[in-house]
C-alpha positions in Angstrom: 97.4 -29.5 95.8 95.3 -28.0 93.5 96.4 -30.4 90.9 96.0 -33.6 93.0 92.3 -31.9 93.8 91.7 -31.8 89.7 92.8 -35.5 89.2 90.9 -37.2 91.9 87.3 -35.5 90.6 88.0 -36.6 87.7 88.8 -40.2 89.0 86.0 -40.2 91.5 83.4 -38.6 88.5 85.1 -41.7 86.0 84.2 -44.4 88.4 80.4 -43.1 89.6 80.0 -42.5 85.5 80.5 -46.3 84.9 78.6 -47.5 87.3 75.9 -49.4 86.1 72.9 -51.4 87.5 73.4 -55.0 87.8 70.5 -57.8 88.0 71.0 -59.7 91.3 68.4 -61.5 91.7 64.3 -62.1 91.9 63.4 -61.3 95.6 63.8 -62.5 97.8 64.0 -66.2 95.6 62.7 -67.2 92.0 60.2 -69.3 93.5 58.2 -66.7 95.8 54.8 -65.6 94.3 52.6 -63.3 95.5 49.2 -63.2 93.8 47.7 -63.9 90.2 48.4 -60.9 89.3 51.4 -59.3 91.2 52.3 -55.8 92.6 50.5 -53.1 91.7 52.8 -50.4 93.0 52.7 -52.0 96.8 56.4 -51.7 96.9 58.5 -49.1 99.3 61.6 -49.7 102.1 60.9 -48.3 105.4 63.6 -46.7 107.6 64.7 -49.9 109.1 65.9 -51.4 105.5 62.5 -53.7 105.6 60.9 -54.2 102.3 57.2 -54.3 102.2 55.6 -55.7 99.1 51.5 -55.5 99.1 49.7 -57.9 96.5 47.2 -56.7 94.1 44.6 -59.4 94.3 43.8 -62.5 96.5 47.2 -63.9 98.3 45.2 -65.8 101.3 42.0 -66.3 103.0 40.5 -66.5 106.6 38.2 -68.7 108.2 34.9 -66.3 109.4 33.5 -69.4 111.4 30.1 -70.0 112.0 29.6 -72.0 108.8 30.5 -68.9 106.8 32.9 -69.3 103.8 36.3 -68.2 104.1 37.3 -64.7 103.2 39.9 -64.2 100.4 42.3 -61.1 101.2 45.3 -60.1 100.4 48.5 -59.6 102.1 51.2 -57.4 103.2 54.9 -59.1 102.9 57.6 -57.6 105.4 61.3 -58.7 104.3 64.4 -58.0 106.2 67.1 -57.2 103.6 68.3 -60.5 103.6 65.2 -62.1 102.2 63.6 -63.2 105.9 60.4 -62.1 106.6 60.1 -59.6 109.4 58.1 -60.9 112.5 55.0 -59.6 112.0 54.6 -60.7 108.6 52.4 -61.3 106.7 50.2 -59.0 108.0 46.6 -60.1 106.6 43.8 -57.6 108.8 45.1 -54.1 109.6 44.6 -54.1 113.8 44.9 -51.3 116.1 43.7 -48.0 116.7 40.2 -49.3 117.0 40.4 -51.1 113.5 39.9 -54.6 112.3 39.8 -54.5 108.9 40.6 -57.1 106.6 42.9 -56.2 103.7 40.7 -56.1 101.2 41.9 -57.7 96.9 42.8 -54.5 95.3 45.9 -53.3 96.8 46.5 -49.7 95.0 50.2 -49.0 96.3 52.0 -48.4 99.3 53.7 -45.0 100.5 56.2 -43.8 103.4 55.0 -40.9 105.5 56.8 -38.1 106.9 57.7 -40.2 110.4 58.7 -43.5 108.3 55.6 -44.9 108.8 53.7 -46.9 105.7 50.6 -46.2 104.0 48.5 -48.7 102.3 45.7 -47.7 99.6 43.9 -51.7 100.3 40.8 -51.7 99.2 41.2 -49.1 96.3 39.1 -46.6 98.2 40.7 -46.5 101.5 44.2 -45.4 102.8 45.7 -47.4 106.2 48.1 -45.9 107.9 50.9 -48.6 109.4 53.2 -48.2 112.3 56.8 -49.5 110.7 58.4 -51.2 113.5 55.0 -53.3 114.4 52.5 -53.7 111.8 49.7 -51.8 113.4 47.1 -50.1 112.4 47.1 -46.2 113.5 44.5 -44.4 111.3 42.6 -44.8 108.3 40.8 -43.0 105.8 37.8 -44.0 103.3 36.5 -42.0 100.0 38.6 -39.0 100.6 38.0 -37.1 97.2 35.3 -35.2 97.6 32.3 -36.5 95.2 34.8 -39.8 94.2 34.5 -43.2 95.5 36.3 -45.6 93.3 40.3 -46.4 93.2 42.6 -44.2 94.0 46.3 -43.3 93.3 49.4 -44.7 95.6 49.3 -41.8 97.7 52.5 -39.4 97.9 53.7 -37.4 101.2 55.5 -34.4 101.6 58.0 -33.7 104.7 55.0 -31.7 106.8 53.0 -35.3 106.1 49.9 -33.7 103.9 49.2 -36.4 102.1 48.3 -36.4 98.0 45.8 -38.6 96.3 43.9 -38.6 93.7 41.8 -40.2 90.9 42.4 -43.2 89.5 39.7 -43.0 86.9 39.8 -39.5 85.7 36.7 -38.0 85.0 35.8 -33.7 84.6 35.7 -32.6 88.1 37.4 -34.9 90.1 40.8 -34.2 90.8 44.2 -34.1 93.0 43.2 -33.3 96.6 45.6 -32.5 100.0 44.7 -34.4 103.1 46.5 -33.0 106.6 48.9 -35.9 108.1 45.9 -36.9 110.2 44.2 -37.8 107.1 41.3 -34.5 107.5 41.2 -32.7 104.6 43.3 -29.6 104.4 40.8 -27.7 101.9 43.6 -27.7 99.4 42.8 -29.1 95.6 45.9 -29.3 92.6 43.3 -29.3 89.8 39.7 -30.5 89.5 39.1 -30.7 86.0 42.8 -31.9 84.7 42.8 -34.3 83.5 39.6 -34.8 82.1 39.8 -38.4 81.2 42.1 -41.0 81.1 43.4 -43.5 83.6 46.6 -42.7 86.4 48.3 -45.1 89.4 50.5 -42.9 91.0 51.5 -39.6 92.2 54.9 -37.7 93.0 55.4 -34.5 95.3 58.7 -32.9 96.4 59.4 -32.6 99.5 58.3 -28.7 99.8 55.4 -29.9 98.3 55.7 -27.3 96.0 55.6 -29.3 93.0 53.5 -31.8 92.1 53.8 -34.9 89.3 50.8 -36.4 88.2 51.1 -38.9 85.3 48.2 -39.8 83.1 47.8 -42.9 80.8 45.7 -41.3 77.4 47.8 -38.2 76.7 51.4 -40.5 77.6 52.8 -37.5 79.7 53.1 -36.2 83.3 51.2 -33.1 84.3 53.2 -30.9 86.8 52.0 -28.8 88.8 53.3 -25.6 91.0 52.9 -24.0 94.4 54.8 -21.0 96.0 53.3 -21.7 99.4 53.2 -26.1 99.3 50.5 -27.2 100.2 48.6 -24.3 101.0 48.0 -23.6 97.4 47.2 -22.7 94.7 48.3 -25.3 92.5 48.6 -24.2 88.7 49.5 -26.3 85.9 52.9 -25.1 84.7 54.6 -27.4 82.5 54.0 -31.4 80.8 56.8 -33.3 81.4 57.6 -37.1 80.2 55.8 -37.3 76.6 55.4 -40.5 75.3 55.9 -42.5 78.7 52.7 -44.3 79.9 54.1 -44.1 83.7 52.8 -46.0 86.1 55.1 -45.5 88.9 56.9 -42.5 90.6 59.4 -42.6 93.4 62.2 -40.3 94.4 65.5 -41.3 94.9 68.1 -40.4 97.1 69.9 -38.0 94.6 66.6 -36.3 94.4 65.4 -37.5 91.4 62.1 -38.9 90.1 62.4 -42.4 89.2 59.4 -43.3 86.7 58.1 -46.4 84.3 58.2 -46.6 80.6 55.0 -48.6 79.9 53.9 -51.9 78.5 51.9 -53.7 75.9 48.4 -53.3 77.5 48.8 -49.9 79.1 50.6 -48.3 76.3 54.0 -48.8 75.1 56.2 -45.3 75.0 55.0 -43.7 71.3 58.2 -41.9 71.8 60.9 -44.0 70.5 63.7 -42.8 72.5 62.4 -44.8 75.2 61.3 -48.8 75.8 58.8 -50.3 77.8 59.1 -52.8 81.0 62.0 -49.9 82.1 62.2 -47.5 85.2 63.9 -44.2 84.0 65.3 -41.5 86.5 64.2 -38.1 85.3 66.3 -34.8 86.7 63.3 -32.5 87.4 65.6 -29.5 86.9 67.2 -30.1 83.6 64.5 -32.0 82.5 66.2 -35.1 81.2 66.5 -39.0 81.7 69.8 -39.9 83.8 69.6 -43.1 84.5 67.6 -46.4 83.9 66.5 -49.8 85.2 65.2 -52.5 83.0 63.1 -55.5 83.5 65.2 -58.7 83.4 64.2 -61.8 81.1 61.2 -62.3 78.8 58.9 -59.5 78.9 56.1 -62.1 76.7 54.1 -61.8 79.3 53.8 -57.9 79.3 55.3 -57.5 83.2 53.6 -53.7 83.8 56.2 -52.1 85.5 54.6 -50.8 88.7 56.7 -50.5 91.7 60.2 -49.3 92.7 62.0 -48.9 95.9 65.8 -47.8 97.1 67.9 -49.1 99.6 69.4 -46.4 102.5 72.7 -46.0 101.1 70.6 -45.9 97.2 72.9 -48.5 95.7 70.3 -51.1 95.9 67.2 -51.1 94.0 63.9 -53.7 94.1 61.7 -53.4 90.9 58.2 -54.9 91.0 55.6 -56.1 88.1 52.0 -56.3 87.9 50.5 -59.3 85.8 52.5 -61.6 86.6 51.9 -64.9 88.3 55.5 -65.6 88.8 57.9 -63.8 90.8 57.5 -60.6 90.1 60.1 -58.6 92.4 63.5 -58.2 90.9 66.8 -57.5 93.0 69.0 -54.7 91.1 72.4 -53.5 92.7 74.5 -50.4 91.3 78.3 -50.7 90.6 78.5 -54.4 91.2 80.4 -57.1 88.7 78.3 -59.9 87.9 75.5 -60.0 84.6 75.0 -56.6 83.7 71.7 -55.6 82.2 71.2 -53.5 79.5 70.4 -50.1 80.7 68.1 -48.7 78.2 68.1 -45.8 75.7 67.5 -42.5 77.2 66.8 -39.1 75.9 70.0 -37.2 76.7 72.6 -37.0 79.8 73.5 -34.7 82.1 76.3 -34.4 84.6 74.6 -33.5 88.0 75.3 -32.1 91.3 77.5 -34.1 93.7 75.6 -36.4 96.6 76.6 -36.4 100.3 76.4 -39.7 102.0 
């Protein structure tokens, strides 16, 4: 027996070690486009397997009446898995709760909260919370860094639901803050003077909320940050992680690890050259090293910033979104399946990691 046991992990460890990702398809067809300038990190999968995509600039307009002109807004796109839209897309004013508010043109990323529910950072400065199963509005909060009121970060949320945002344009003073899950502020700040310039999108907290990732644009690295008590505080800056990636993105996947970007022509291609641009990489927060990676398919002439990235249920299938990008800019990856495999990138070292229940 014990034999047989020593033979089938190796077979079983043999097969998930060759997996790779595949390129499917654009999603959910080549000819869908969503704004001039794509998705700027308005990409997540809700509980029910629906994929929401949020543009980044004008995608529609409505008609104000009374001799007005029309409004330009954006939109929020709903897909079932198979590439139909849910009913209630697209949604194009956030309604409910005592809200009617047009999405506004700047769509700064979209997050799941601690009940499955979706929050949208449309305009820059605000954050919507959406019910999941309806496309309703249920809250909302404006300007909630304290002395801060331009773009902000795709917010991150921890399993209590405090949510994490912070700066987009980093300045001296400003910095990460912790809101409560009913967007009031929880008093709690991860740093207010780090960093003290430079540009972010994006934002990454475990589920403890005892560590936080925030990546910044000038330096090319990822600042983490350390709690013993989560949110409560205090946050101290205990290690840079990622040097040389200009990321733009984090997500966790369902192996636990943190799936970033590796930068682009105009944002700042990775100065280390272990890594390539217009690619997601899967970092292992506890070893410290790249495990896996994703990379754009097709001509990357048109510098497609990688900014957006989303996992199935099950984790074996992946949607990738780009920013500046008037075509389709949502790609359709699926792991261990024959069919054109794409080249999965050069990464930094490997490591062999902790089996994943189902």
């Amino acid at each position: 027996m014990k034999g047989f046991l020593v033979v089938l992990l190796i077979v079983v460890f043999a097969f998930s070690a060759s997996a790779q990702w595949t390129y499917m398809k654009y999603f959910p067809n080549a000819t869908q486009t969503f704004s001039s300038t794509g998705i700027n990190n308005g990409l997540v999968v809700d509980r029910d397997g629906k994929i929401w995509l949020q543009t980044q600039a004008f995608a529609d307009s409505i008609d104000v009446g009374g001799g007005l002109p029309y409004k330009k807004h954006g939109l929020i796109y709903i897909y079932n898995p198979d590439g139909s839209q849910a009913a209630f897309s697209p949604i194009k004013i956030y309604s409910g709760a005592g809200i009617q508010d047009t999405l506004g043109v700047s769509g700064y990323g979209l997050a799941v909260d601690h009940e499955g529910n979706i929050l949208s950072c449309n305009p820059s400065s605000r954050i919507y919370r959406i019910n999941y199963k309806t496309g309703a509005a249920m809250a909302k909060v404006i300007s909630p860094i304290p002395g801060y009121t331009s773009s902000m970060v795709t917010p991150a949320v921890d399993a209590a639901g405090d949510v994490f945002v912070g700066p987009v344009v980093c300045a001296p003073g400003v910095g990460l803050v912790v809101l409560n899950s009913d967007f009031t502020s929880s008093g709690t700040s991860v740093d207010a003077n780090t960093p003290a310039s430079g540009y972010a999108r994006a934002i990454a907290v475990t589920p403890n909320g005892n560590d936080v990732y925030f990546p910044t644009f000038s330096p090319q690295a990822t600042l983490h940050y350390h709690s013993d008590n989560g949110s409560l505080g205090p946050y101290a800056l205990v290690d840079t992680v990622l040097k040389g990636l200009c990321v733009e993105t984090t997500v966790w996947d369902k192996q636990g690890r943190l799936w970033v970007t590796g930068g682009n022509a105009v944002s700042g291609l990775p100065s280390d050259t272990r890594y390539t641009g217009y690619t997601w990489y899967a970092f292992n927060t506890t070893t410290k090293t790249i495990v896996d990676s994703i990379n754009w398919n097709g001509d990357v002439s048109r510098d497609p910033r990688p900014r957006g990235i989303a996992f199935s249920s099950t984790g074996d299938t992946a949607w990738v979104a780009a920013f500046n990008s008037n075509d389709s800019c949502v790609q359709m990856f699926k792991k261990g399946t024959s069919g054109v495999r794409q080249n999965p990138g050069l990464a930094t070292n490997y490591s062999l990691e902790q089996n994943y229940p189902n």
